[in-house]
C-alpha beads as a LAMMPS data file, in Angstrom:
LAMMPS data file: protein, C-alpha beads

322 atoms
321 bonds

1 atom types
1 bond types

-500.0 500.0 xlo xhi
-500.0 500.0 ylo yhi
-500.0 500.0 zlo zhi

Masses

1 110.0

Atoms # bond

1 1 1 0.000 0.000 0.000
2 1 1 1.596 2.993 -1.346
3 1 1 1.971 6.429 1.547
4 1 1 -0.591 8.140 0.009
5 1 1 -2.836 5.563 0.996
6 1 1 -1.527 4.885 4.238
7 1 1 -1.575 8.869 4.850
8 1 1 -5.528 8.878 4.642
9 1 1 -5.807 6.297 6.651
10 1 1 -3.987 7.093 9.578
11 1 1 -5.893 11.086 8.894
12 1 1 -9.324 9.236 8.472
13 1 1 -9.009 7.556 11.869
14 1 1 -6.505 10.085 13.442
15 1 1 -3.729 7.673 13.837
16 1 1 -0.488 7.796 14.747
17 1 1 0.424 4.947 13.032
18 1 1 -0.671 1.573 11.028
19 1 1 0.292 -2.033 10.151
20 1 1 -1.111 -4.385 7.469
21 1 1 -3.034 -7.323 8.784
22 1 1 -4.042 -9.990 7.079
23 1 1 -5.520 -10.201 3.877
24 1 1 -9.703 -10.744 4.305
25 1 1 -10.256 -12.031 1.252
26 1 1 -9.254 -11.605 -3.176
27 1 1 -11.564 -9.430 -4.833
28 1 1 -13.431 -11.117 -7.681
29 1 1 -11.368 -11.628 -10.728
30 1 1 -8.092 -10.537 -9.015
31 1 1 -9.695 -7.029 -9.171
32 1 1 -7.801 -6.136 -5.481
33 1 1 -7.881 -7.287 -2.007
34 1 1 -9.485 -6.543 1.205
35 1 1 -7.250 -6.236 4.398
36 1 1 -7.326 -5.430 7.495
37 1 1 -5.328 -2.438 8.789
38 1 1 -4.124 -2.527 12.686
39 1 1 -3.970 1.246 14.235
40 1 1 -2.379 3.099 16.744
41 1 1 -2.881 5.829 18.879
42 1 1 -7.036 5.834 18.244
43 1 1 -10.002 4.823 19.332
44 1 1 -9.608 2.154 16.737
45 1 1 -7.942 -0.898 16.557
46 1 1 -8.618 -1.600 13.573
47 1 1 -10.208 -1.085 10.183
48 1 1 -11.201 -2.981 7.015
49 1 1 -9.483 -1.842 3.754
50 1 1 -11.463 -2.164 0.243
51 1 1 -8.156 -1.696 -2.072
52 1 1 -9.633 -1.898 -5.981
53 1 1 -6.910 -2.484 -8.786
54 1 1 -8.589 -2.672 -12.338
55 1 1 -5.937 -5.135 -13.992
56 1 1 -4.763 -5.614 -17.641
57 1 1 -6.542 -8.965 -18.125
58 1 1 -8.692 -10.492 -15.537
59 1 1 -9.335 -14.156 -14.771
60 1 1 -12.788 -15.093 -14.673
61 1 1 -13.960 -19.104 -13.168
62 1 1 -16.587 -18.769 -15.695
63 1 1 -14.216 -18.511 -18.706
64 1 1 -16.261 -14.943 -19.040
65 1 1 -13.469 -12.125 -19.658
66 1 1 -14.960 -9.603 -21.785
67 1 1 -14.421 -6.267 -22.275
68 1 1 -18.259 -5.497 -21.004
69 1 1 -17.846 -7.841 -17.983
70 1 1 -14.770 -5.458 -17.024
71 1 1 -16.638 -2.217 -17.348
72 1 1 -19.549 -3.734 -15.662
73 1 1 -16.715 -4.572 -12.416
74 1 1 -15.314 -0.633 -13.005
75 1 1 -18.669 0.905 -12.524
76 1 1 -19.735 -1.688 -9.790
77 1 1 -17.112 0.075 -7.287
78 1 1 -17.738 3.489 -8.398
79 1 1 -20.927 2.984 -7.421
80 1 1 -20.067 0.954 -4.399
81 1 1 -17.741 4.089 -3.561
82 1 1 -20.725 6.130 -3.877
83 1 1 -23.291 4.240 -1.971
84 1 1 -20.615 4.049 1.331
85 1 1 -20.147 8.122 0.339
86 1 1 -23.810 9.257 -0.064
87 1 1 -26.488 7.100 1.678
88 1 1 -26.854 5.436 5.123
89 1 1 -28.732 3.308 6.739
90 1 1 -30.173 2.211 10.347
91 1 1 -29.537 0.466 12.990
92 1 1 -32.172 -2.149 12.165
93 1 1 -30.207 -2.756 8.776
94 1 1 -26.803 -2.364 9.934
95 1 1 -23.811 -1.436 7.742
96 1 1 -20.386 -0.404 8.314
97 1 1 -19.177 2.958 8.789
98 1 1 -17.290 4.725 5.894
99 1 1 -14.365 6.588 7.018
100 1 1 -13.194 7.505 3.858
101 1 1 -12.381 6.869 0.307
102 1 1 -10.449 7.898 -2.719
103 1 1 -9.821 7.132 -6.502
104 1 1 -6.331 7.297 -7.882
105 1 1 -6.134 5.911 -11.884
106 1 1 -7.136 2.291 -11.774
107 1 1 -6.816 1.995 -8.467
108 1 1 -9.933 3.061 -5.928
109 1 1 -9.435 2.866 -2.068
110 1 1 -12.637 2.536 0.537
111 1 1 -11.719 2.502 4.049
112 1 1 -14.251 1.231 6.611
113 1 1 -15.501 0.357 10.097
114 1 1 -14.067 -3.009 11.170
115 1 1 -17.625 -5.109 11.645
116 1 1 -15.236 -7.816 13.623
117 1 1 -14.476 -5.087 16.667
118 1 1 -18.229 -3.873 16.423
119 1 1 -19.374 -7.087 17.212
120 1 1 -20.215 -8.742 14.234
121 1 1 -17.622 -11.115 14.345
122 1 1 -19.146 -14.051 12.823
123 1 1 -19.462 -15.608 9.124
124 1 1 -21.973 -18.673 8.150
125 1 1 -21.452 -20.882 5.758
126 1 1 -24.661 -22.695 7.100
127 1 1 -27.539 -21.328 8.773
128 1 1 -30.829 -22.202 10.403
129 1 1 -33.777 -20.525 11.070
130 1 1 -32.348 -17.878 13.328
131 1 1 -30.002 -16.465 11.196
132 1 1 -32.470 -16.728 8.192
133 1 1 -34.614 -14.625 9.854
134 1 1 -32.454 -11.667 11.138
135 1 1 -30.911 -11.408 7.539
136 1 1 -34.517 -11.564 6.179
137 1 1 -34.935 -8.852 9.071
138 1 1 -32.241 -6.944 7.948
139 1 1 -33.638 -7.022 4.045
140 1 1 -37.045 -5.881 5.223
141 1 1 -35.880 -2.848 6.858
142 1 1 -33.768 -1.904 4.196
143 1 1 -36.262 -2.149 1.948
144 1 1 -38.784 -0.550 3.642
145 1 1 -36.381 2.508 4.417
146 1 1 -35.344 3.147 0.747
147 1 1 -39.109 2.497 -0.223
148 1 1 -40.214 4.713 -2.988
149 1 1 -36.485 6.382 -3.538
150 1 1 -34.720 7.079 -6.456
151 1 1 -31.125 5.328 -6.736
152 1 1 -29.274 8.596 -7.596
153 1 1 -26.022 7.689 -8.255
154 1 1 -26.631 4.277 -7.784
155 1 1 -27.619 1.267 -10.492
156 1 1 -30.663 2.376 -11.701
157 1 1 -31.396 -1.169 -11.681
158 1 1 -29.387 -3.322 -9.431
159 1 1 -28.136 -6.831 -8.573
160 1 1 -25.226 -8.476 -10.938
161 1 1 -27.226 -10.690 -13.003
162 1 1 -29.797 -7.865 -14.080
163 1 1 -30.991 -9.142 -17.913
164 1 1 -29.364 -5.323 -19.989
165 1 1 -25.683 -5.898 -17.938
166 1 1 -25.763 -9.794 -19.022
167 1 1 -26.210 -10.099 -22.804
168 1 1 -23.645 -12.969 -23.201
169 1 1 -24.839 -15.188 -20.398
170 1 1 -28.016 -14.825 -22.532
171 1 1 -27.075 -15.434 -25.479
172 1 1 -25.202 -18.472 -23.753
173 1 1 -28.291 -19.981 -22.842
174 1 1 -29.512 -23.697 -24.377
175 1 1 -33.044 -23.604 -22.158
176 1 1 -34.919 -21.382 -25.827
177 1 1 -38.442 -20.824 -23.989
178 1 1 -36.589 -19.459 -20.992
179 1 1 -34.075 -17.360 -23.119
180 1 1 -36.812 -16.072 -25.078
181 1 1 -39.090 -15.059 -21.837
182 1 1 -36.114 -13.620 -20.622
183 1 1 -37.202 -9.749 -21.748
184 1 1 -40.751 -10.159 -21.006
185 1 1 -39.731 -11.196 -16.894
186 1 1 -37.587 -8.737 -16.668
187 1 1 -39.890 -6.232 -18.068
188 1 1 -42.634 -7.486 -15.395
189 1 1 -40.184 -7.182 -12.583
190 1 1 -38.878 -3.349 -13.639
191 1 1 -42.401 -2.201 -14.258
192 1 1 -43.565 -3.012 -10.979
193 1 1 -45.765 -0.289 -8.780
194 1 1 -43.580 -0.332 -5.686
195 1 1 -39.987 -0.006 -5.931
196 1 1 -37.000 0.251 -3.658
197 1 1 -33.198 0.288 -3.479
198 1 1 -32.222 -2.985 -3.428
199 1 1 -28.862 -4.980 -1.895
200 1 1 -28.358 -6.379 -5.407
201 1 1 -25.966 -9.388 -4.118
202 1 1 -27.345 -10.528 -0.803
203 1 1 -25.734 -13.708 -0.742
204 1 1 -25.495 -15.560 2.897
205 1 1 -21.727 -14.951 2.387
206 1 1 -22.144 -10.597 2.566
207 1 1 -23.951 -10.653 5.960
208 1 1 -21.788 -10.904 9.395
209 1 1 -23.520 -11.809 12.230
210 1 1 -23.077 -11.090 15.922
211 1 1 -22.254 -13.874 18.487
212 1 1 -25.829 -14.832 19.257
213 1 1 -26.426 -14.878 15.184
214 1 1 -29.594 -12.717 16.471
215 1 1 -28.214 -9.447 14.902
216 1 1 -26.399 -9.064 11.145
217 1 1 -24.442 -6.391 9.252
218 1 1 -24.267 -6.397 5.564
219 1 1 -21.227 -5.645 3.101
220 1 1 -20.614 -5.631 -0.664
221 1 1 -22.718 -2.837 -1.940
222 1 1 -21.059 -3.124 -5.455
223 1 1 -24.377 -3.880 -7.601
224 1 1 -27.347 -1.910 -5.065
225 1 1 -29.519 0.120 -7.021
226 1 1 -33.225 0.191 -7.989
227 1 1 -35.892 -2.492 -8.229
228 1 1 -38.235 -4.982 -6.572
229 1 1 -37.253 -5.972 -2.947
230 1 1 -38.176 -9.607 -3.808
231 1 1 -34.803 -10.095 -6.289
232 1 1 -32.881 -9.739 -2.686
233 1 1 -35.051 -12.193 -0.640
234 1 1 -34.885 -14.994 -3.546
235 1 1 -31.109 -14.600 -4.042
236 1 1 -30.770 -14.715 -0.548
237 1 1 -32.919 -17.760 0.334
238 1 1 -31.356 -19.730 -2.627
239 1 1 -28.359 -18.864 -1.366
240 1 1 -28.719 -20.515 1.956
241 1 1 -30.883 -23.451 1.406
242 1 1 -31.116 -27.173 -0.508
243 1 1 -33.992 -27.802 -2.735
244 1 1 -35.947 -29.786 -0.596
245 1 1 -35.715 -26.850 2.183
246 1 1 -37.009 -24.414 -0.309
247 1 1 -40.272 -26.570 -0.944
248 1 1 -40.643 -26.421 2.839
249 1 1 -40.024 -23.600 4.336
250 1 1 -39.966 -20.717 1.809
251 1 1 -43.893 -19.979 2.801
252 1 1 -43.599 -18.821 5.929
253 1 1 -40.127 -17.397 5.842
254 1 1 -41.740 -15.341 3.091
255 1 1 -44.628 -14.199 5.579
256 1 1 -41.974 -13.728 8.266
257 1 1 -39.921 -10.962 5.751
258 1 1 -44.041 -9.593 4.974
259 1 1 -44.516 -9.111 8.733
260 1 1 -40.758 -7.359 9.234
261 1 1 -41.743 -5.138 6.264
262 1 1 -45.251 -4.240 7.522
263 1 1 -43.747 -3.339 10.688
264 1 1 -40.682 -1.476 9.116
265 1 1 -42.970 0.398 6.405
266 1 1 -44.336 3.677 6.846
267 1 1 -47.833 4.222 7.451
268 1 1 -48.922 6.005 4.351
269 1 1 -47.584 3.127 1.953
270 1 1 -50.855 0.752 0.735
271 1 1 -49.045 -2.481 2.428
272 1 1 -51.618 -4.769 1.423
273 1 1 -51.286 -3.795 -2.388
274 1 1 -47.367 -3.725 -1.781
275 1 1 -47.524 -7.250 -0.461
276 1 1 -50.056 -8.473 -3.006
277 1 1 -47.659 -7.103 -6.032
278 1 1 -44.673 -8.251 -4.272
279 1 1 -45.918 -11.713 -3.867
280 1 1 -46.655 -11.775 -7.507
281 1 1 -42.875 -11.024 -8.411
282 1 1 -41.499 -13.812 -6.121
283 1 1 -41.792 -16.735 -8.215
284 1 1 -40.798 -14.075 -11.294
285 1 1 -37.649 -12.966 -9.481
286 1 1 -36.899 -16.195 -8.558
287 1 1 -36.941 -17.444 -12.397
288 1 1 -34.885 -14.242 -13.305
289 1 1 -31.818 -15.308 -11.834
290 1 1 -32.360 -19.108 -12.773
291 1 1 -32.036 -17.701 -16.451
292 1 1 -28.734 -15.995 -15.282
293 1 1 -27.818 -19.145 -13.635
294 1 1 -28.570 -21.214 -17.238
295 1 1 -26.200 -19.083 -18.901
296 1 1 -23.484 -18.334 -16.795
297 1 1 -23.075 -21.636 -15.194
298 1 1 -25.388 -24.162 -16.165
299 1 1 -23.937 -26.765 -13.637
300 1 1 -24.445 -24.711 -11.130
301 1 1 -25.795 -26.336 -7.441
302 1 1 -28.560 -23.775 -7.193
303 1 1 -30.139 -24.966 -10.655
304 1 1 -32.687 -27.614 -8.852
305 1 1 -35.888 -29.108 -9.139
306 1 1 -37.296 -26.320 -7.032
307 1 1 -36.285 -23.413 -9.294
308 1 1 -37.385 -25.283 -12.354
309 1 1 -40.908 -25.974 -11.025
310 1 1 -41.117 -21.831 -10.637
311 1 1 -39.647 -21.125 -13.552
312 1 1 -42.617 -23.702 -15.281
313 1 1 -44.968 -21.649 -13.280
314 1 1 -43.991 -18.488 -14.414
315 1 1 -43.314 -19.319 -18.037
316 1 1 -46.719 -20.590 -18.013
317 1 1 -48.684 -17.662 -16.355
318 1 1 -46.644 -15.649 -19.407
319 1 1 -48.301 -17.752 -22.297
320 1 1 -51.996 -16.771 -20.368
321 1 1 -50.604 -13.065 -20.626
322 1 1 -50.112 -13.310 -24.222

Bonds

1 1 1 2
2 1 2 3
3 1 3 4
4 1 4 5
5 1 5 6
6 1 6 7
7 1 7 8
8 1 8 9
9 1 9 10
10 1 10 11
11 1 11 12
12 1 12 13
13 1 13 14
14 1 14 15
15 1 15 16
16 1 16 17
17 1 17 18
18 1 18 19
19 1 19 20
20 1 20 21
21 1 21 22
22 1 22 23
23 1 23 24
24 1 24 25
25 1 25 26
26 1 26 27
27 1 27 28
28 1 28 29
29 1 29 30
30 1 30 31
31 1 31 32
32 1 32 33
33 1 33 34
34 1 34 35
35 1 35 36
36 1 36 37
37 1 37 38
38 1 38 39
39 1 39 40
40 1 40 41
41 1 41 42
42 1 42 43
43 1 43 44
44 1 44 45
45 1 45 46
46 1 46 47
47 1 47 48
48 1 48 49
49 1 49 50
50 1 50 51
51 1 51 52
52 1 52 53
53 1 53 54
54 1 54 55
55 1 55 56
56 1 56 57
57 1 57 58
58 1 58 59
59 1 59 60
60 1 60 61
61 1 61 62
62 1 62 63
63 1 63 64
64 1 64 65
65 1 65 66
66 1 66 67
67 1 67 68
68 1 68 69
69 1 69 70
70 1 70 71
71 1 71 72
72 1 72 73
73 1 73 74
74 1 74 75
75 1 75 76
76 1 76 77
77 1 77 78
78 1 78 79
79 1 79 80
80 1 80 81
81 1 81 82
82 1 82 83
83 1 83 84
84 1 84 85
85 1 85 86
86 1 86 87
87 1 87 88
88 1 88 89
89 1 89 90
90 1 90 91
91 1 91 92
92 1 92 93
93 1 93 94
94 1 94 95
95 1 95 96
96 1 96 97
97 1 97 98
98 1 98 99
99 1 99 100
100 1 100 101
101 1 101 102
102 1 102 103
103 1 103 104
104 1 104 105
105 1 105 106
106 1 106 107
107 1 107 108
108 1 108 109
109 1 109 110
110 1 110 111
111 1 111 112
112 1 112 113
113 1 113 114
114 1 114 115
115 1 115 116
116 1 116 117
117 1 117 118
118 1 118 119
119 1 119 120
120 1 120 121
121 1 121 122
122 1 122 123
123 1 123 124
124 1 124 125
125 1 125 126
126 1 126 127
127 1 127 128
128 1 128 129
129 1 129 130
130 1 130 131
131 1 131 132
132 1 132 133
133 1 133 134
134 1 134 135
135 1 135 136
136 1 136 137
137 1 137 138
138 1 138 139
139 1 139 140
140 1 140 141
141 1 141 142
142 1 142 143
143 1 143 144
144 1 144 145
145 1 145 146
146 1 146 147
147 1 147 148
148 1 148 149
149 1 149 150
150 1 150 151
151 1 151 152
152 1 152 153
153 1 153 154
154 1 154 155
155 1 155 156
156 1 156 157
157 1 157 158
158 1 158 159
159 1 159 160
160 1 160 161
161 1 161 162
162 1 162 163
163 1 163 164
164 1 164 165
165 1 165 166
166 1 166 167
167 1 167 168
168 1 168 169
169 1 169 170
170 1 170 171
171 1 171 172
172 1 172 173
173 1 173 174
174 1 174 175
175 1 175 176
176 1 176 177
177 1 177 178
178 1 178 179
179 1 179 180
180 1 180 181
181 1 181 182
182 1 182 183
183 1 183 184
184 1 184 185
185 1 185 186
186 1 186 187
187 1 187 188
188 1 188 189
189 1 189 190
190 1 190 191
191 1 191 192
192 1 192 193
193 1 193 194
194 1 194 195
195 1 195 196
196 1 196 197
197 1 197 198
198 1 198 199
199 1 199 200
200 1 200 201
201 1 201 202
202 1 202 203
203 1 203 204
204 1 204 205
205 1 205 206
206 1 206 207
207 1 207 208
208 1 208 209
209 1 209 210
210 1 210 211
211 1 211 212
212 1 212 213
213 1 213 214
214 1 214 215
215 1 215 216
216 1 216 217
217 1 217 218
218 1 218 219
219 1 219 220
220 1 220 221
221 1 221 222
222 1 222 223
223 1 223 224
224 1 224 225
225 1 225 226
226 1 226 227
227 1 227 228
228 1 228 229
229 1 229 230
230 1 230 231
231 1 231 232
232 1 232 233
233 1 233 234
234 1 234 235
235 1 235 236
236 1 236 237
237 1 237 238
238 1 238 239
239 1 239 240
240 1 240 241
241 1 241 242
242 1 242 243
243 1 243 244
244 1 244 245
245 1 245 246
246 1 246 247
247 1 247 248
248 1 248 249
249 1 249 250
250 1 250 251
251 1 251 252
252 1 252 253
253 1 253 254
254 1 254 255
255 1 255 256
256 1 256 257
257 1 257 258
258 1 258 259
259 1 259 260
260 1 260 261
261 1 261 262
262 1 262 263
263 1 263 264
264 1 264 265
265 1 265 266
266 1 266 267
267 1 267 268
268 1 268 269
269 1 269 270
270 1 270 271
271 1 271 272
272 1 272 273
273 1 273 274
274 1 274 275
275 1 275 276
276 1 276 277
277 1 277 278
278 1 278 279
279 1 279 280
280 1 280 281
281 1 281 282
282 1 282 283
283 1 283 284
284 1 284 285
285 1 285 286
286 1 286 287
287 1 287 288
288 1 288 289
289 1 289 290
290 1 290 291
291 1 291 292
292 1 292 293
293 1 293 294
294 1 294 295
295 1 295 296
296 1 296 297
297 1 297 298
298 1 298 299
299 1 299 300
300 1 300 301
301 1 301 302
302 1 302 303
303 1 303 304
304 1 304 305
305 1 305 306
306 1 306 307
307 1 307 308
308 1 308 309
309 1 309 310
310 1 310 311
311 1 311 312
312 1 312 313
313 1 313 314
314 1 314 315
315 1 315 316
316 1 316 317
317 1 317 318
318 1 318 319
319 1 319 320
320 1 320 321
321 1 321 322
């Protein structure tokens, strides 16, 4: 990390002085690295360094290494940089505190609040019900907070697999009837009545949870930006659970995020015709990223009986629409 760097750090946190940690994790496509950055002489230990460098080539596990898939990464941490610059949250849907940031070339630095020393020191890589809920908490508040509000700045329609930032994975596609449905769900899901800023990639992996798993904190606001709140809850439940589990228990973990939103939602929104729309878009949502799935990985482990019976659901209720 070159001084400059270092300089706004230590002036960010009002430091004395700093030493590298270790490295959290590689950034997607050897796009950078986050790492954690020990201080002195603060009220903080620590803090969590986002450190973006756009490389010459990029490896990609899906073979995909185009020039739109890089500009699509470029403008996914400008507006990342944005989001941590520009909008906030609550303490119901916790995030972590942006000290500062900067952009330097093809390099881009975000410095933020270490979630570890805050108390959100844990990661899942299995879940039950308890932590299901308080991230479906957590993506009811947020919704219900950015309800109705333009994405200025933002993707004006997020998540990563949205259909106009994913031409090749669709043109990759084998499943025809799903491929050519593709414009018609997506359509149905952008023209919906009651919009809200969504996470856009809220995979079990970008929420940290406290000790008791009671409480959560999310990261990775690369692709957040406009849409329907239900593209979040079915990325996140397929995220999290086998197929079998889905058939089970996605009904009432659905009414559980219904009730957090009621509660979370201001008074003047029509809930019950927000619900009733919402509802609707589930199985539609749900079928939107399957066609991502199809074309960007077809063997992937989420691409199961229980995503195909939704996506037969919804490709039928589109020939009745015709």
């Amino acid at each position: 990390m070159n001084p400059e760097y270092q300089a706004l750090i230590l002036k960010s946190c009002g430091a004395t002085s700093l030493r590298l940690g270790a490295k959290i994790q590689t950034l997607w496509s050897g796009y950078g690295e986050i790492v954690r950055v020990h201080l002195e002489g603060c009220e903080r230990p620590s803090v969590v360094v986002k450190h973006v460098q756009f490389p010459a080539a990029s490896g990609h596990p899906g073979g995909q290494n185009t020039d739109l898939s890089h500009k699509r990464k470029v403008r996914s941490y400008q507006v990342e940089t944005h989001w941590y610059q520009n909008y906030s949250t609550n303490p119901s849907c916790r995030i972590p505190v942006c000290l500062a940031s900067c952009s330097r070339g093809d390099e881009m630095l975000i410095v933020l609040e270490d979630l570890d020393v805050a108390g959100y020191d844990q990661r899942r890589t299995s879940v039950g019900d308890k932590e299901i809920r308080a991230c479906l908490s957590w993506l009811a508040h947020f919704h219900a907070l950015f309800l109705g509000r333009d994405p200025d700045g933002l993707w004006p329609l997020g998540t990563y697999w949205h259909l106009d930032t994913r031409p090749d994975e669709l043109e990759a596609m084998d499943d025809l009837q799903l491929k050519a449905a593709a414009a018609p769900i997506d359509r149905i899901l952008t023209d919906c009545r009651f919009k809200t800023i969504v996470h856009g990639d809220a995979k079990l992996a970008n929420f940290c949870f406290s000790k008791t798993g009671k409480e959560v904190s999310a990261v990775d606001f690369q692709y957040v930006g406009g849409g329907c709140g239900m593209k979040d809850v079915v990325y996140f439940l397929g995220s999290c659970m086998e197929e079998r589990e889905c058939e089970k228990k996605v009904p009432p973990l659905l009414d559980y995020y219904f009730s957090e939103l009621e509660k979370a939602a201001n008074k003047d929104v029509d809930f019950v015709a927000l619900e009733k729309e919402w509802r609707e878009m589930f199985p539609f949502a749900w079928t939107d990223f399957h066609r991502f799935l199809l074309g960007w990985m077809p063997g992937h482990w989420k691409i199961n009986r229980y995503s195909k019976k939704l996506t037969k659901e919804v490709l039928h209720k589109l020939k009745g629409m015709n």
